[in-house]
C-alpha positions as CSV (number, residue, x, y, z in Angstrom):
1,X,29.4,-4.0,8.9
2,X,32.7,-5.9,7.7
3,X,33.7,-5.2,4.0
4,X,31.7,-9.1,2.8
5,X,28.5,-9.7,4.9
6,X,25.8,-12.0,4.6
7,X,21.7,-11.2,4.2
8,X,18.7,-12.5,3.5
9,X,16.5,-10.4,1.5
10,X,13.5,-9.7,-1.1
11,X,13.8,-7.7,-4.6
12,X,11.5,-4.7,-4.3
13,X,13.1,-2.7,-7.2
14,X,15.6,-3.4,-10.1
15,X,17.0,-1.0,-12.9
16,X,19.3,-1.7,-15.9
17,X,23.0,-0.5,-15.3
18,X,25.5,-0.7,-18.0
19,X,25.0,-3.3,-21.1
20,X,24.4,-6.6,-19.2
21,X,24.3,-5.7,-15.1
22,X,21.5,-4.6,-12.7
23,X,21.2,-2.2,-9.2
24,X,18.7,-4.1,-7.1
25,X,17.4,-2.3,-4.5
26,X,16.6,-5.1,-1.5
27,X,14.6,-4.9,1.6
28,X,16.9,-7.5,4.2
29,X,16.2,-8.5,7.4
30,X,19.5,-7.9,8.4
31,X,20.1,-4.3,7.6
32,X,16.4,-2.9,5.8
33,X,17.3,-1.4,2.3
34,X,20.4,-2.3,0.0
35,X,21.1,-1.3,-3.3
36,X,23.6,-3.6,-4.6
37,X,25.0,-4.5,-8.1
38,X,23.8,-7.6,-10.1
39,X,27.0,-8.0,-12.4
40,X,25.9,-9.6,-15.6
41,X,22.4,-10.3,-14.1
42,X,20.6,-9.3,-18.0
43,X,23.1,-11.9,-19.5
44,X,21.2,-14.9,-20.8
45,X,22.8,-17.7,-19.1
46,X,23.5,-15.3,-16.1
47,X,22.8,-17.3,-12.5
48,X,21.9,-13.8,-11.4
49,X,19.6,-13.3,-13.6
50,X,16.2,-14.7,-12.6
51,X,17.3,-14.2,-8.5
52,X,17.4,-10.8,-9.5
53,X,13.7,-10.7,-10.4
54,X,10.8,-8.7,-8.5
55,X,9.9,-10.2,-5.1
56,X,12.5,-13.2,-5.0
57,X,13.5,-13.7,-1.3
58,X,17.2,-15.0,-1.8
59,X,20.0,-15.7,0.6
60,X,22.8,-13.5,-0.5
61,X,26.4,-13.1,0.2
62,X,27.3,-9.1,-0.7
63,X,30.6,-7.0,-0.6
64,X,30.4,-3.5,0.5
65,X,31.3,-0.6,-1.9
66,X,31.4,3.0,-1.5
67,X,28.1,4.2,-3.1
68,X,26.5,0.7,-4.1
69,X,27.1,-2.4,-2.7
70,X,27.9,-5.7,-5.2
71,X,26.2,-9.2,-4.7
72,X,28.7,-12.3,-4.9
73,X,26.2,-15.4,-4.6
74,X,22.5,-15.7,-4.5
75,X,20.3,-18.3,-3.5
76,X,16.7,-18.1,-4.2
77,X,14.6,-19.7,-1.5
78,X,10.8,-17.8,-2.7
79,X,9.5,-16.9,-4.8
80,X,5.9,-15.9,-6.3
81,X,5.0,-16.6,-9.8
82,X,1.5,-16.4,-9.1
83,X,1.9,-12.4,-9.1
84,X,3.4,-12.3,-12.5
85,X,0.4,-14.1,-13.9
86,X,-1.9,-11.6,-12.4
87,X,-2.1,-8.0,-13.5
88,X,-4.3,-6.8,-10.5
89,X,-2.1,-9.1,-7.8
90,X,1.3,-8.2,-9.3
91,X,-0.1,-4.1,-9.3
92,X,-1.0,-4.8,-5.5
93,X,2.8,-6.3,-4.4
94,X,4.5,-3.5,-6.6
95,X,2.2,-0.5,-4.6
96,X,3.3,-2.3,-1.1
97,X,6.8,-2.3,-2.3
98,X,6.2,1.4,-3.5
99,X,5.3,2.5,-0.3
100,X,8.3,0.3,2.1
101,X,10.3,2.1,-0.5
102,X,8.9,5.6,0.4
103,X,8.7,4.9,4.1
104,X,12.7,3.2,4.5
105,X,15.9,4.9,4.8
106,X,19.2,2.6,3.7
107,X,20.1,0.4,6.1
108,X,17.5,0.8,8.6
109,X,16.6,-2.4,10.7
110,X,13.3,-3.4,9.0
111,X,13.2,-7.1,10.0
112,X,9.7,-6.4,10.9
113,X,8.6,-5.3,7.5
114,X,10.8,-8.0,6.0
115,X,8.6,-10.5,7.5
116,X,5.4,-9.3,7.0
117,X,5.6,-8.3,3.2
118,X,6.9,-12.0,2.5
119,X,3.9,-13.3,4.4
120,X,1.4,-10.5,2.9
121,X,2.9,-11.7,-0.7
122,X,2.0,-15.1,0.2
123,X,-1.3,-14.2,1.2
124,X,-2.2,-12.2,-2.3
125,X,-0.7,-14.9,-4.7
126,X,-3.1,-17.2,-2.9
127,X,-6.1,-15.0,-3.0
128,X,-9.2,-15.2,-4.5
129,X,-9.1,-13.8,-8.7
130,X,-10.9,-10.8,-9.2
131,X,-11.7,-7.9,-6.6
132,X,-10.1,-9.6,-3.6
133,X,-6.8,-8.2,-4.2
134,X,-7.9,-4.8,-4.0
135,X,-9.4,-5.5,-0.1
136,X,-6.0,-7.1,0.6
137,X,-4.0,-3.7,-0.5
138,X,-6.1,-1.6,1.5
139,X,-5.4,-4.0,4.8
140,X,-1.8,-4.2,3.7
141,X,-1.7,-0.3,3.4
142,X,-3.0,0.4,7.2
143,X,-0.5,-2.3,8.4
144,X,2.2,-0.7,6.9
145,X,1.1,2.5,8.3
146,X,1.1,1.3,11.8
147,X,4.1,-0.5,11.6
148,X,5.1,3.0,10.8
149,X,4.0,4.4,13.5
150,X,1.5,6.9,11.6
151,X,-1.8,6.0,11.4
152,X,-4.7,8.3,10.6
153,X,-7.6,9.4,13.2
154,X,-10.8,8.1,11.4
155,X,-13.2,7.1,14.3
156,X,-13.3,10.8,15.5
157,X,-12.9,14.6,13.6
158,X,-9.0,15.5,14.2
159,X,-9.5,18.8,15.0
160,X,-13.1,19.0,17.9
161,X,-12.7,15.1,18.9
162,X,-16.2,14.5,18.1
163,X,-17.2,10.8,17.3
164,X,-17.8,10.5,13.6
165,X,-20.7,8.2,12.8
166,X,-21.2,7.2,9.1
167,X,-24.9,5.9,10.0
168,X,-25.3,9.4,11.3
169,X,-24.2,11.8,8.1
170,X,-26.8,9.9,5.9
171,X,-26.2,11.3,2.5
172,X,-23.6,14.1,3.6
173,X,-20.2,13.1,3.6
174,X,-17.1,13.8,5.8
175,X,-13.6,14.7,5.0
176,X,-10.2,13.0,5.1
177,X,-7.6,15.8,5.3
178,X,-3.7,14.3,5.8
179,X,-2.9,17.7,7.0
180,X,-5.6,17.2,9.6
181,X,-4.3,13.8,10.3
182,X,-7.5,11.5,9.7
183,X,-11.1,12.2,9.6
184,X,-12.5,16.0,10.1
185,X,-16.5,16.8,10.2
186,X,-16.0,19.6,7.1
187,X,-18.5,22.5,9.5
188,X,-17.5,26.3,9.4
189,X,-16.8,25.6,13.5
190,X,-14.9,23.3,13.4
191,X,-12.5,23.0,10.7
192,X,-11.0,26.4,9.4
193,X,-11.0,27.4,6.0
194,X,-7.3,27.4,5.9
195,X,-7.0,23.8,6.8
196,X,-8.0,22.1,4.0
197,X,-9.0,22.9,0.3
198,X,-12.3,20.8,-0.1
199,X,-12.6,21.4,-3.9
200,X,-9.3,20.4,-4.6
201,X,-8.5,17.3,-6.7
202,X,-6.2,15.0,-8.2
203,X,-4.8,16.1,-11.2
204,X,-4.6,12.8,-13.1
205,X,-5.4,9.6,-11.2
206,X,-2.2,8.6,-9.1
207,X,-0.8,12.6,-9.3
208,X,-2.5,14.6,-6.7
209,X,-1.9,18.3,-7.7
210,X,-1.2,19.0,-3.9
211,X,0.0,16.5,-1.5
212,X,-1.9,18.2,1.1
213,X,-5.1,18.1,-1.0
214,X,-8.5,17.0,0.9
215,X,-10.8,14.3,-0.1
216,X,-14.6,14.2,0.8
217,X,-15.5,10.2,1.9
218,X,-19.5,9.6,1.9
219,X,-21.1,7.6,4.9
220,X,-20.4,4.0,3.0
221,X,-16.9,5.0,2.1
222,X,-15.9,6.0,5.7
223,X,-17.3,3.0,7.0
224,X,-15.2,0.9,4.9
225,X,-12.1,3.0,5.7
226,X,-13.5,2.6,9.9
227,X,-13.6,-1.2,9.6
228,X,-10.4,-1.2,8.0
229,X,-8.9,0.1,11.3
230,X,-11.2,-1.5,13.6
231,X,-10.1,-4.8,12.1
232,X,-6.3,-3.9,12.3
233,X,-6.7,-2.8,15.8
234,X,-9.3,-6.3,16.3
235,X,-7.1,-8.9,14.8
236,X,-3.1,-7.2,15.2
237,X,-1.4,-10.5,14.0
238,X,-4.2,-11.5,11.5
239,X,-2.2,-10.6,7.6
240,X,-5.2,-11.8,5.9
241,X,-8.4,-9.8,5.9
242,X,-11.2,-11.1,7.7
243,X,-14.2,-12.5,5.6
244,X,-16.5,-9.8,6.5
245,X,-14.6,-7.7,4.5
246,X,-13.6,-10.4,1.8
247,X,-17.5,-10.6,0.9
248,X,-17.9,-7.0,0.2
249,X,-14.9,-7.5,-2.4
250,X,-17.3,-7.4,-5.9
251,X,-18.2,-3.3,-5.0
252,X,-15.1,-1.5,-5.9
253,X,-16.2,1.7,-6.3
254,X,-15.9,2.7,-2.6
255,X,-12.8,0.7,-1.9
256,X,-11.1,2.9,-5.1
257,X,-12.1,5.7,-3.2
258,X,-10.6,4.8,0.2
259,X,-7.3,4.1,-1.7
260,X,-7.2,7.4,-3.0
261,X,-7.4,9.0,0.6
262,X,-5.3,6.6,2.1
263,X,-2.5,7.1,-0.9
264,X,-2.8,10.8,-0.2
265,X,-2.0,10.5,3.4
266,X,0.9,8.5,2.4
267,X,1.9,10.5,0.2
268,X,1.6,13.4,2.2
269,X,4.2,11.8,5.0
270,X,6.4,10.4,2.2
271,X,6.2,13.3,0.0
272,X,6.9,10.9,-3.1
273,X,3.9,9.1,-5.3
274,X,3.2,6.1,-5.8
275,X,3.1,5.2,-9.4
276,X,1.7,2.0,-9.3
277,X,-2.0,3.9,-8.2
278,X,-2.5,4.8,-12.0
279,X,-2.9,1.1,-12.9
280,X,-5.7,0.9,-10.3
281,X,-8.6,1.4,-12.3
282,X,-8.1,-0.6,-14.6
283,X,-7.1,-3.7,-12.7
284,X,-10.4,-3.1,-10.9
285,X,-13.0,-1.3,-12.9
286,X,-16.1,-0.1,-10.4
287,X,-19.1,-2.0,-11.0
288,X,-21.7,-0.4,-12.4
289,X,-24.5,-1.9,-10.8
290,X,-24.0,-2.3,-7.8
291,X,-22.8,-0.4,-4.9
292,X,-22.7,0.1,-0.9
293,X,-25.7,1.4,1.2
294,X,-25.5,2.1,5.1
295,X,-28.4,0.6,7.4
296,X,-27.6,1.1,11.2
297,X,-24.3,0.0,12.0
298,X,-23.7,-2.1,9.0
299,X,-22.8,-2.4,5.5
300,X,-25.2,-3.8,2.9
301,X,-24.6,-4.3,-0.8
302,X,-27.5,-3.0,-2.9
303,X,-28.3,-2.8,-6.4
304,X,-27.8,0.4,-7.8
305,X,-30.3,2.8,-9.9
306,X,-30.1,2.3,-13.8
């Protein structure tokens, strides 16, 4: 890389530095994370200053440095102000960001990942209001795992290879253990008592107290987080979820629950958190009347009891 280079990248993460400048942190195509020097960027009149904000794609022209790197022009070519207006889509981007973050090293070659969060960020700022957004971060979250090359086993247990059937656990539930690697049928045989800690839970909602910690998924919940992969593997180009899953958007409750595995299993390879989680909740509250019931092989929204 010559001592000026050229890039084209997106904001994923800024912090103040001195009275008036900025370190970016920017996933490029070119050459995967950067942390570069906005000079003057929280001036008023700065040029810098709205290219420097979260989730512009801009055209840059950058001068190496030893420790960070400096940013000598900027030209914005996207942008997505429909995130900023949106609590829940704008809490969605920032967790994707969170977790390219956690997954990246500097300068790795991440054209890939590039490309897909600035079509993914397309995608959520125009989405549906509401629960949508919340459907969209889960399928964003298992194609970020496989493009990392670390996706969880959740058809069958990790640890005796039997088929795991949510129609056939009924009211039981199963376990998702990211030590394990995936799904694991929670029986005396077949999982040890050593390999998970079933009664252990988070601490406060987006701070597991163990990173290894186990969750226990009940028959609708695994067969959201099952079609979730199925759909991946079904559709591998498709960034938008399908509307099969779309329509069961307005029952949260399950979906919340399937992010909280599949952040623990992130955060269990990443061994960082990911803040953003603690604004979950409250972006999508779970209904409380209704929720998910399992019939056969299918999903079915029901009324819940008062």
């Amino acid at each position: 890389m010559s001592q000026t280079y050229k890039a084209t990248g997106i904001n994923l993460k800024s912090v103040p530095l001195g009275e008036a400048d900025r370190i970016l942190t920017i996933l490029t195509r070119e050459f995967g994370l950067v942390r570069a020097v906005a000079s003057g960027a929280r001036k008023p009149k700065s040029k810098l200053g709205g290219r420097g904000e979260l989730f512009v794609v801009n055209h840059l022209m950058l001068s190496k440095g030893r420790s960070l790197d400096r940013i000598a022009q900027a030209e914005t070519i996207e942008s997505y102000p429909a995130l900023s207006r949106n609590l829940a889509k704008l809490t969605v981007g920032q967790y994707w960001a969170e977790t390219i973050l956690n997954q990246t090293s500097s300068h790795d070659t991440t054209g890939e990942v590039f490309d897909w969060l600035c079509q993914r960020l397309a995608d959520l700022a125009a989405s549906e209001p509401g629960q949508a957004p919340l459907v969209h971060l889960l399928y964003g979250i298992v194609q970020l795992l496989h493009l990392g090359g670390i996706l969880p086993q959740v058809d069958r247990c990790c640890l005796s290879g039997q088929i795991v059937d949510p129609g056939a656990i009924g009211s039981g539930r199963v376990v998702f253990s990211p030590l394990s690697g995936g799904v694991v049928l929670p029986t005396d045989e077949v999982l040890p008592a050593r390999s998970f800690n079933a009664q252990e839970q988070p601490s406060a909602y987006g701070q597991p107290s163990s990173q290894r910690s186990a969750l226990t998924l009940s028959a609708p919940e695994l067969m959201l987080l099952q079609q979730l992969f199925r759909v991946r593997e079904a559709l591998p180009q498709a960034h938008t979820p399908p509307p099969e899953l779309l329509a069961l958007a307005d029952s949260p409750r399950e979906w919340l629950k399937v992010e909280q595995a599949l952040r623990h299993y992130v955060q269990y390879h990443t061994d960082r958190p990911i803040r953003s989680a603690a604004l979950l909740e409250s972006c999508f509250p779970p209904s409380p009347n209704r929720s998910f019931s399992v019939q056969s092989d299918s999903i079915t929204v029901a009324a819940a009891c008062p």
